[in-house]
N, CA and C atoms as a LAMMPS dump frame, in Angstrom:
ITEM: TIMESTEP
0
ITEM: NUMBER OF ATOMS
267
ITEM: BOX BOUNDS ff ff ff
-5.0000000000000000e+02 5.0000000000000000e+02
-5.0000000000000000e+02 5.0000000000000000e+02
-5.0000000000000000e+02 5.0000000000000000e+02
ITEM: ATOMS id mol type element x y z
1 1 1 N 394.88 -212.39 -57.047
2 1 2 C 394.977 -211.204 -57.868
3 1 3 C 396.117 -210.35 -57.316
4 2 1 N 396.679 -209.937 -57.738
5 2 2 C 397.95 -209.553 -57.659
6 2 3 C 397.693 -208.166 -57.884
7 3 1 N 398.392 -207.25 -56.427
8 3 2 C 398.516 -205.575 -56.687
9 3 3 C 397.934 -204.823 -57.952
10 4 1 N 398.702 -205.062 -58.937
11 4 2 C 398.87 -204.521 -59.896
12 4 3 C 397.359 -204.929 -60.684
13 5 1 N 397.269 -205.929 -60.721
14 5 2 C 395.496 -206.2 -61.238
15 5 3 C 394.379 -205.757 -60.292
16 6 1 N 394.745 -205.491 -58.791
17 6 2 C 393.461 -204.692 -58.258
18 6 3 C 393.534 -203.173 -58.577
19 7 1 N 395.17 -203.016 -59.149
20 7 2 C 395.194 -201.276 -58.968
21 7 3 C 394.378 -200.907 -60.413
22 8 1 N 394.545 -201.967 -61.478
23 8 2 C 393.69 -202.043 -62.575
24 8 3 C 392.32 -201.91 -62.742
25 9 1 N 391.887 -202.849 -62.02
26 9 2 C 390.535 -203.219 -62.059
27 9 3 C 390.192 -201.915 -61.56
28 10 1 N 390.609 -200.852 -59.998
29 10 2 C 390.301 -199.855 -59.653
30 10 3 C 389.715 -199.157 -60.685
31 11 1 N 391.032 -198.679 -61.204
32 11 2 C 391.419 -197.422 -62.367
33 11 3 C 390.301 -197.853 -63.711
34 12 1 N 390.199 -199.068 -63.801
35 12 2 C 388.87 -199.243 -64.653
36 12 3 C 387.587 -198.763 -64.437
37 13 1 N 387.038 -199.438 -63.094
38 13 2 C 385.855 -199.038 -62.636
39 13 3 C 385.487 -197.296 -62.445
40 14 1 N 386.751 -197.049 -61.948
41 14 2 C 386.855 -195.356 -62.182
42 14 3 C 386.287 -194.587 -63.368
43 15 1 N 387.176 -195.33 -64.382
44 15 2 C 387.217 -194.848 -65.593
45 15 3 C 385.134 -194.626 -66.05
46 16 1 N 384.764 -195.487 -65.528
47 16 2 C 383.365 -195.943 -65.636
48 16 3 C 382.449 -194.845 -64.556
49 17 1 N 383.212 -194.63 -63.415
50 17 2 C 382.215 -194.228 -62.762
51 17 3 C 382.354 -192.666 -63.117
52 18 1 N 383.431 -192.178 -63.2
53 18 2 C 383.839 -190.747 -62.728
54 18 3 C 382.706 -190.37 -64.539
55 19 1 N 382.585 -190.641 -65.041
56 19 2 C 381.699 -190.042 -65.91
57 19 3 C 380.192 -190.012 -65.698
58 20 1 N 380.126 -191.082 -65.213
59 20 2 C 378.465 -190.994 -64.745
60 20 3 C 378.409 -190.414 -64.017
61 21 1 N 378.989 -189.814 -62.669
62 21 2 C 378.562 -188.716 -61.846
63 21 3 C 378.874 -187.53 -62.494
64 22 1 N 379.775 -187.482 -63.604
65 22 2 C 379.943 -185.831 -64.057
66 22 3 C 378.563 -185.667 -65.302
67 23 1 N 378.506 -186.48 -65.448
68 23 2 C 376.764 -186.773 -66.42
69 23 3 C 375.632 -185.959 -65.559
70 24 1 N 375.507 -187.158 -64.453
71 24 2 C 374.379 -187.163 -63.791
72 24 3 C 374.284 -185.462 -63.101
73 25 1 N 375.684 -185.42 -62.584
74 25 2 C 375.661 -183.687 -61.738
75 25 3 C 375.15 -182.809 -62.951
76 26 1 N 376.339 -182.718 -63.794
77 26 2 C 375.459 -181.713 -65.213
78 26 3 C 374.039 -182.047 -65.239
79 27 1 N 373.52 -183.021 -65.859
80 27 2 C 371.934 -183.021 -65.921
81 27 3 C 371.239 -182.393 -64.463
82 28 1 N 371.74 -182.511 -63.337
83 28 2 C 370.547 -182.017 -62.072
84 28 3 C 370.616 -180.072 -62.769
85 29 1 N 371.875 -180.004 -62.552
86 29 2 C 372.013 -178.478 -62.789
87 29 3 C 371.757 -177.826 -63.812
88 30 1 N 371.21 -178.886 -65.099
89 30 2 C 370.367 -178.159 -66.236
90 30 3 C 369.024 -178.513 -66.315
91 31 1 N 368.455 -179.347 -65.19
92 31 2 C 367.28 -180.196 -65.916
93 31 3 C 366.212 -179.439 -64.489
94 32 1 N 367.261 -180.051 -63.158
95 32 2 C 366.699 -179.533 -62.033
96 32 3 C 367.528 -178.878 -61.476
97 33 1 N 367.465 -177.197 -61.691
98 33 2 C 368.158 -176.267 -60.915
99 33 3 C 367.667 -176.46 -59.015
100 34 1 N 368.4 -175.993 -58.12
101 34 2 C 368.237 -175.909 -56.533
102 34 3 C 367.687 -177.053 -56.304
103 35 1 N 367.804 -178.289 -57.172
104 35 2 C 367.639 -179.662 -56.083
105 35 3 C 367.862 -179.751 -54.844
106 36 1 N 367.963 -180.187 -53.726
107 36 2 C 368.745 -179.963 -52.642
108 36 3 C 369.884 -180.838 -53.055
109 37 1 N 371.15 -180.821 -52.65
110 37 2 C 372.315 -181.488 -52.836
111 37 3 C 372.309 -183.082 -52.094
112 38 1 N 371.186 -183.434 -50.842
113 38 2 C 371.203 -184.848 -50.085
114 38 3 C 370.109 -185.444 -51.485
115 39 1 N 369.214 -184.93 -51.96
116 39 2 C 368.413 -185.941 -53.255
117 39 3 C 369.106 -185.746 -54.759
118 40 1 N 369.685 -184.776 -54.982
119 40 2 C 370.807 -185.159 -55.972
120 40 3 C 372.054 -186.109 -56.063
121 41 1 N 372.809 -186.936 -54.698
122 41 2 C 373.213 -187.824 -54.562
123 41 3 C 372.092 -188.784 -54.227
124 42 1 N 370.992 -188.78 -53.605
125 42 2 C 370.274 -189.797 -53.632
126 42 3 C 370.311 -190.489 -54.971
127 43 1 N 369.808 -189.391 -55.541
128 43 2 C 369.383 -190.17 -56.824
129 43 3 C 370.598 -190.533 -57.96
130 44 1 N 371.422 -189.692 -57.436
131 44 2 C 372.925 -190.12 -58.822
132 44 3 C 373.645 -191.418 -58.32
133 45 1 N 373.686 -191.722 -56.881
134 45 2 C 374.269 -192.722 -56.491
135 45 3 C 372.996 -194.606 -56.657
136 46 1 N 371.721 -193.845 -56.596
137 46 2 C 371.027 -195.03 -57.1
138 46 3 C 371.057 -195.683 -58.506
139 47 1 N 371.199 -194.172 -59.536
140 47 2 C 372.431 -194.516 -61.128
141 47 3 C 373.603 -194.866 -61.325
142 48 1 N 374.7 -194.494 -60.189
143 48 2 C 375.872 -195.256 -60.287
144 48 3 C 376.114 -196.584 -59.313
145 49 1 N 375.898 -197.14 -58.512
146 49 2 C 375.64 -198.001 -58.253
147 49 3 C 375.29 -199.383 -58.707
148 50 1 N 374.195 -199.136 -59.673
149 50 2 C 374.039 -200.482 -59.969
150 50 3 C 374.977 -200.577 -61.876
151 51 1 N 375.265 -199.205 -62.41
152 51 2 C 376.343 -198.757 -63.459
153 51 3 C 377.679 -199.655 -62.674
154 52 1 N 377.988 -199.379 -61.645
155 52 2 C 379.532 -200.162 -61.372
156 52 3 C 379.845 -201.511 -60.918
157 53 1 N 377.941 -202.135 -60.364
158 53 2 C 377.903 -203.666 -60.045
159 53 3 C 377.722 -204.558 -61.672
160 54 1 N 376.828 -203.854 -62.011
161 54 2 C 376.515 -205.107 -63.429
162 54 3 C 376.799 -204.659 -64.426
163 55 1 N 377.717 -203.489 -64.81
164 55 2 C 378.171 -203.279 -65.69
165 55 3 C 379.679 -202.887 -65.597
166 56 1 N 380.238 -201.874 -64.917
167 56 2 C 381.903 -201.64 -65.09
168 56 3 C 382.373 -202.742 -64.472
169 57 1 N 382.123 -202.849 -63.264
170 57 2 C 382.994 -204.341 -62.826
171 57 3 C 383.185 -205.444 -63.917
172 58 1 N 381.9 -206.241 -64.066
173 58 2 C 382.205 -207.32 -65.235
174 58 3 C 383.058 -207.067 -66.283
175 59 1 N 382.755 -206.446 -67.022
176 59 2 C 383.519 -205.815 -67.914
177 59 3 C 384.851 -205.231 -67.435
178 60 1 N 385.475 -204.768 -66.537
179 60 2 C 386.737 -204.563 -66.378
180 60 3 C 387.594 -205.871 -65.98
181 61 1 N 386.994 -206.739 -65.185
182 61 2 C 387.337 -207.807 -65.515
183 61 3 C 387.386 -208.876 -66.277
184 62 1 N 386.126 -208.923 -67.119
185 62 2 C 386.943 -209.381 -68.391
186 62 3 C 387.913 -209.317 -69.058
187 63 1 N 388.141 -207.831 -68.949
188 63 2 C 389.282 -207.372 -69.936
189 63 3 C 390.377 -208.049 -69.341
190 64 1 N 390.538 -207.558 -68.309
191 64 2 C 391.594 -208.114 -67.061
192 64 3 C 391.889 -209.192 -67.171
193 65 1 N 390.969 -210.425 -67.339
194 65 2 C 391.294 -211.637 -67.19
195 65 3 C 392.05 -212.121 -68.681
196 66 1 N 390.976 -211.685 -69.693
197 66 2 C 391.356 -211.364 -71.341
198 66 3 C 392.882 -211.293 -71.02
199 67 1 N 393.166 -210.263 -70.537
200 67 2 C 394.844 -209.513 -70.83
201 67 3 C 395.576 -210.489 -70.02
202 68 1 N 395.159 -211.692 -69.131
203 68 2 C 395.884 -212.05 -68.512
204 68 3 C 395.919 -213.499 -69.086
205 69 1 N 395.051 -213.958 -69.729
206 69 2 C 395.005 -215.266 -71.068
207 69 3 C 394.496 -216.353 -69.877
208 70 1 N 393.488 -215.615 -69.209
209 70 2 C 392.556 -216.26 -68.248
210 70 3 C 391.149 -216.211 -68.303
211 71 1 N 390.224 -216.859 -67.887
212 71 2 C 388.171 -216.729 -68.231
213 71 3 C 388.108 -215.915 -66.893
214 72 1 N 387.019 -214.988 -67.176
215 72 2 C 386.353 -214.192 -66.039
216 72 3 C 387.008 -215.26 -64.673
217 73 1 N 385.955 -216.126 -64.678
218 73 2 C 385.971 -217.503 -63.853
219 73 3 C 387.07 -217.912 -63.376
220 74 1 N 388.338 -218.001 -63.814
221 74 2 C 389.035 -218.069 -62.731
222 74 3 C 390.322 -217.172 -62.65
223 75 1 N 389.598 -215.943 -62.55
224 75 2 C 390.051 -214.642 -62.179
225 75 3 C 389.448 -214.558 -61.029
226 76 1 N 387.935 -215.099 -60.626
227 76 2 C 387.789 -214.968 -59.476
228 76 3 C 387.754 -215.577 -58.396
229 77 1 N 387.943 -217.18 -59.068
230 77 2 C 388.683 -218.058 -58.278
231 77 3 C 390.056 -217.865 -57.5
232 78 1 N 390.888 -217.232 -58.808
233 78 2 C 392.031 -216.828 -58.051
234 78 3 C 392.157 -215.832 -56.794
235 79 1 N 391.003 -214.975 -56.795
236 79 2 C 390.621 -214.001 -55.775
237 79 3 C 389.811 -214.062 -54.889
238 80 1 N 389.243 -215.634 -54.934
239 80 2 C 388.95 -216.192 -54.042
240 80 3 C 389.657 -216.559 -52.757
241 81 1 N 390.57 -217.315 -53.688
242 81 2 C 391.118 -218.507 -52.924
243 81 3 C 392.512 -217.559 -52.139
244 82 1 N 392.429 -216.166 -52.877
245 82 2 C 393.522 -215.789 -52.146
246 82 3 C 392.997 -214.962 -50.983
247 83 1 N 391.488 -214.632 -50.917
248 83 2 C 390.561 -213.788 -49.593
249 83 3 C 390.344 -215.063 -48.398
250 84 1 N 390.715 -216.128 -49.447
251 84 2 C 390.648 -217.324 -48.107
252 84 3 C 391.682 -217.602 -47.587
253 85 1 N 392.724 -217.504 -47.822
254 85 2 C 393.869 -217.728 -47.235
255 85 3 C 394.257 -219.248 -48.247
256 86 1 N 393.886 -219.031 -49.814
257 86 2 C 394.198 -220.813 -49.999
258 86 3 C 395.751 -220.716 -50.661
259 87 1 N 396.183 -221.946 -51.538
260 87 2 C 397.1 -222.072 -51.754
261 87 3 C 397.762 -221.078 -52.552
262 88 1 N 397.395 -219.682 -53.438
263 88 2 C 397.904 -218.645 -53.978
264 88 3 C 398.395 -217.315 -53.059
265 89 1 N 397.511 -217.816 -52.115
266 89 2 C 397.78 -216.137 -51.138
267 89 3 C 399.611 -215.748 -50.566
């Protein structure tokens, strides 16, 4: 995977996350005023978390791979083989 497709994939997952924490913060501060601030990340990071494993990731790489006229699959082969030191790195 090449620079420019991790700086992608970043700026995707971003795109994904930075709304769910501006969600989740608004809702504590209308739903539950004086939460303490350590269980208001408790609990927003147990919502974004599994929001950026099984959902923005896949999906940003799809697209990614889509735009690159490649299958999920070996988009991550290719980013495999290049965390291994194989023949692309």
């Amino acid at each position: 995977m090449t620079w420019r497709d991790q700086a992608l994939k970043n700026f995707g997952v971003w795109l994904a996350v930075y709304p769910a924490v501006l969600i989740s913060s608004y809702l504590f501060s209308w739903l539950a005023p004086g939460v303490p601030l350590w269980l208001e990340i408790l609990i927003s990071t147990a919502f974004t978390v599994p929001l950026i494993s099984y959902v923005a990731v896949p999906w940003v790489e799809k697209r990614l791979a889509h735009a690159k006229g490649e299958s999920a699959a070996e988009l991550k082969r290719e980013e495999a083989e290049q965390a291994e030191g194989g023949r692309d790195a």
